[in-house]
N, C-alpha and C positions, 0 to 999 in steps of 0.2 A: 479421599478422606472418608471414614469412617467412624460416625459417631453414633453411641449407646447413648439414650439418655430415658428418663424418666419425666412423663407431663403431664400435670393434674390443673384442672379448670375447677376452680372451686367460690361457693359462694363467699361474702365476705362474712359474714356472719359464721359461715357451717366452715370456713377455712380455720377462722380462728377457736372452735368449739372442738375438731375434729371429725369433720365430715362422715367420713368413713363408719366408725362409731367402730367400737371392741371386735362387733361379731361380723362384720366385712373381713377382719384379718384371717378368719377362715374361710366362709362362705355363708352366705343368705340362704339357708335351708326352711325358712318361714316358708310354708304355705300347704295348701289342701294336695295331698298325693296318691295314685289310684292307677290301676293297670286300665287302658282304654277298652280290653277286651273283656273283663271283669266286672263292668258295672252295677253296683251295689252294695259296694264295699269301701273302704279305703284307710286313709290313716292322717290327722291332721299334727303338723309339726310347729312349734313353737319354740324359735330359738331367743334367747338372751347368754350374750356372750361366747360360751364356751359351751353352755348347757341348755339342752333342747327337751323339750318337755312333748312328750308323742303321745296322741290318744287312737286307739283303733274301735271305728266300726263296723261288728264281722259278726259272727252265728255260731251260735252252739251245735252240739248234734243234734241235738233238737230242732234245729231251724230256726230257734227262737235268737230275737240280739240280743248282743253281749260284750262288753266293751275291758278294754283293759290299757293299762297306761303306763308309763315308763319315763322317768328322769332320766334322760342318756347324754351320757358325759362324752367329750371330745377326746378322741386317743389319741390318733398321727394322719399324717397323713403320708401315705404306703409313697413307694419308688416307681409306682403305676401312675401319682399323682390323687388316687383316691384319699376321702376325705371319711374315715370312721368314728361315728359316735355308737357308744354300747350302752347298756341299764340295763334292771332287773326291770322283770315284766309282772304287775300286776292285776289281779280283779279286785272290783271293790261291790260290796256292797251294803244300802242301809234303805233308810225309810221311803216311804210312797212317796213320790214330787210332788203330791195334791193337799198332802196333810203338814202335819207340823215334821219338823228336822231336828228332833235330837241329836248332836254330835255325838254323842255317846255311841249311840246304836249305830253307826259304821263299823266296819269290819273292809279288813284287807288280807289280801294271801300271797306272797311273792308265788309265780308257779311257773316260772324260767326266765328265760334273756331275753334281749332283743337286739339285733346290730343292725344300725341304718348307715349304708356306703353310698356316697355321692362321687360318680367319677366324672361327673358334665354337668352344667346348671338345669337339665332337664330329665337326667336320665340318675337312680339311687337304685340300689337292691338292697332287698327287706330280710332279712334272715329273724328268725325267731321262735323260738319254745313254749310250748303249753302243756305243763304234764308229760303225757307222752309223746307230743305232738309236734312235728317238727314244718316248719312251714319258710318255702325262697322263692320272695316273688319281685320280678323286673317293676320299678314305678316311674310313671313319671307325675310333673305338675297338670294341675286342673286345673283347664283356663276357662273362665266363663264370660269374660268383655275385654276388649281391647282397652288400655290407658287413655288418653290424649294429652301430651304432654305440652300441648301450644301454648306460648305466653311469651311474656318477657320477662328475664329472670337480671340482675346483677349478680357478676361472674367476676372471673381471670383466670391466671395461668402461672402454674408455676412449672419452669423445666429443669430439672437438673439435666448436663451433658456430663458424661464421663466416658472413660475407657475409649478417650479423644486422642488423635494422633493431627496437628501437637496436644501433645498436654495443655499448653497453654488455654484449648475450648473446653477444658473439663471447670463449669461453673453454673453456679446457678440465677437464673432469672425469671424473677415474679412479674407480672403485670395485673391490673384492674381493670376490668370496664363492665358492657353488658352483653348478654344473648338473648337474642330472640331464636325460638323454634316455633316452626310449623307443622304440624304432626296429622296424617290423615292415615289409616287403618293401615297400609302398607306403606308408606312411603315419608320421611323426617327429615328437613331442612333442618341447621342449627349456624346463626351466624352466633360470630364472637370478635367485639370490635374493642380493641383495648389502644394505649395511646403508642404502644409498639407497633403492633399489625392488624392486621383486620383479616378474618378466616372464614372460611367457610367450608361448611362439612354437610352431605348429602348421601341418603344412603337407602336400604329396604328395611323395613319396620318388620317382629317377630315378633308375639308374645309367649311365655309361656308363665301357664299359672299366672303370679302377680310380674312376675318379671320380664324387662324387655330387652331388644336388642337389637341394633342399627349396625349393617355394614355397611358402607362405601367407599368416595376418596374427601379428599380436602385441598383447599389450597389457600393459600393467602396473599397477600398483597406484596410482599418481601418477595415473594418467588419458593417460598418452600413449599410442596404439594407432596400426596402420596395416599397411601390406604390406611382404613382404619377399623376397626370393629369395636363399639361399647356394648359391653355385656350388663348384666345385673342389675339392668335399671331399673330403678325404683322410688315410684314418686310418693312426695306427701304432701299435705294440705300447704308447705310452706315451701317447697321445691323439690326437686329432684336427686339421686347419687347414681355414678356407674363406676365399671371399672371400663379403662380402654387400653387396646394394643393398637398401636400405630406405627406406620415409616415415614418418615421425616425428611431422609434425605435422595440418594439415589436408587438402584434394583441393590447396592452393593449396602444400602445401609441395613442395620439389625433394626428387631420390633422392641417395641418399648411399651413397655408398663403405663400403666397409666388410673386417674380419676378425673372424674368430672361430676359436678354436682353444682345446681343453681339456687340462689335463692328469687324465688319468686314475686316479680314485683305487680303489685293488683293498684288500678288507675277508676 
């Protein structure tokens, strides 16, 4: 037997709100990005929804800084899996930061493009135009502290099965309850006890930039066990979101899609 199915752990709160939010249906491309070989440079991104707002700072011929900025809008994402935002690239400039701020006295110049492609949660390439200047550099995120994502969170699960052989297990089922994780610099426990089953998932911790990421296996208490990886985790003052791929049933079952996300409960 061979079942596809789809299984999100989600808070009750962020279940019913939309967990995920608009700009997970693309990717989380928030955060500080920089060649590790390069240091003293880079380019900070700023996604809402669809549209990412890039600041770069970098050096004139001069040597002097110089900074320029770009609204870059989402295109497709290619048959490689990569993920393209493009914008025009600008400089700006206006009054002393020490004195008063006329709006007036800003001034801006569009002086080329800029295309930021993310083909992995940690690896993007930067292509972009300055007058005559053409400039393609490899980036990845800037990580400067590990998460800790330990607490007690109220949870569930919802699974869709499909593309079930019988047909009859293509169906969906939700459950409530809570999780606790453990989370030390490498290493994340994550129970999850609902009034179905009770789970447990163990894996290795990664950060990069703001984002994390746990492989391991799991298993529960019905008898279903297998591997799993959450990627794009990312926490906030009120819990956690990821995405997950998992197998659920035998070596012969397919990986399946997935979220997970906690609302965090404080005692």
């Amino acid at each position: 037997m061979k079942r596809t199915f789809v299984v999100a752990f989600a808070a009750l709160l962020a279940l019913l709100a939309g967990s995920a939010g608009a700009s997970s249906r693309i990717s989380e491309i928030t955060d500080m990005w920089w060649d590790p070989e390069e240091s003293g440079w880079g380019v900070n991104v700023i996604l809402q929804k669809d549209v990412g707002f890039i600041t770069f700072f970098v050096y004139d011929f001069n040597r002097k800084p110089i900074w320029y900025t770009s609204d870059i809008h989402f295109q497709e994402q290619n048959g490689q899996g990569t993920l393209v935002w493009k914008g025009t690239l600008y400089t700006t400039e206006g009054p002393w930061f020490g004195g008063a701020f006329p709006p007036a006295s800003v001034s801006s110049r569009a002086v080329g493009t800029v295309s930021f492609s993310v083909s992995s949660v940690d690896q993007a390439l930067l292509s972009y135009t300055v007058d005559d200047a053409t400039v393609l550099k490899a980036l990845h995120r800037q990580t400067w502290a590990n998460e800790d994502y330990s607490g007690s969170y109220g949870g569930g699960y919802s699974i869709r099965a499909f593309a079930c052989n019988p047909a009859s297990l293509n169906k969906l089922d939700e459950q409530f309850g809570a999780m606790t994780v453990n989370h030390t610099d490498s290493r994340m426990t994550l129970g999850l006890a609902t009034s179905a089953d009770t789970c447990n998932f163990a894996g290795d911790y990664v950060q990069t930039g703001k984002l994390g990421q746990v492989t391991g296996t799991y298993s529960c208490a019905g008898g279903v066990q297998g591997t799993f990886i959450a990627y794009e985790m990312t926490p906030t003052i009120s819990g956690f979101t990821a995405r997950v791929r998992g197998q659920i049933c035998t070596a012969s079952g397919k990986a399946s899609l997935a979220e997970f996300a906690g609302r965090r409960e404080y005692k």
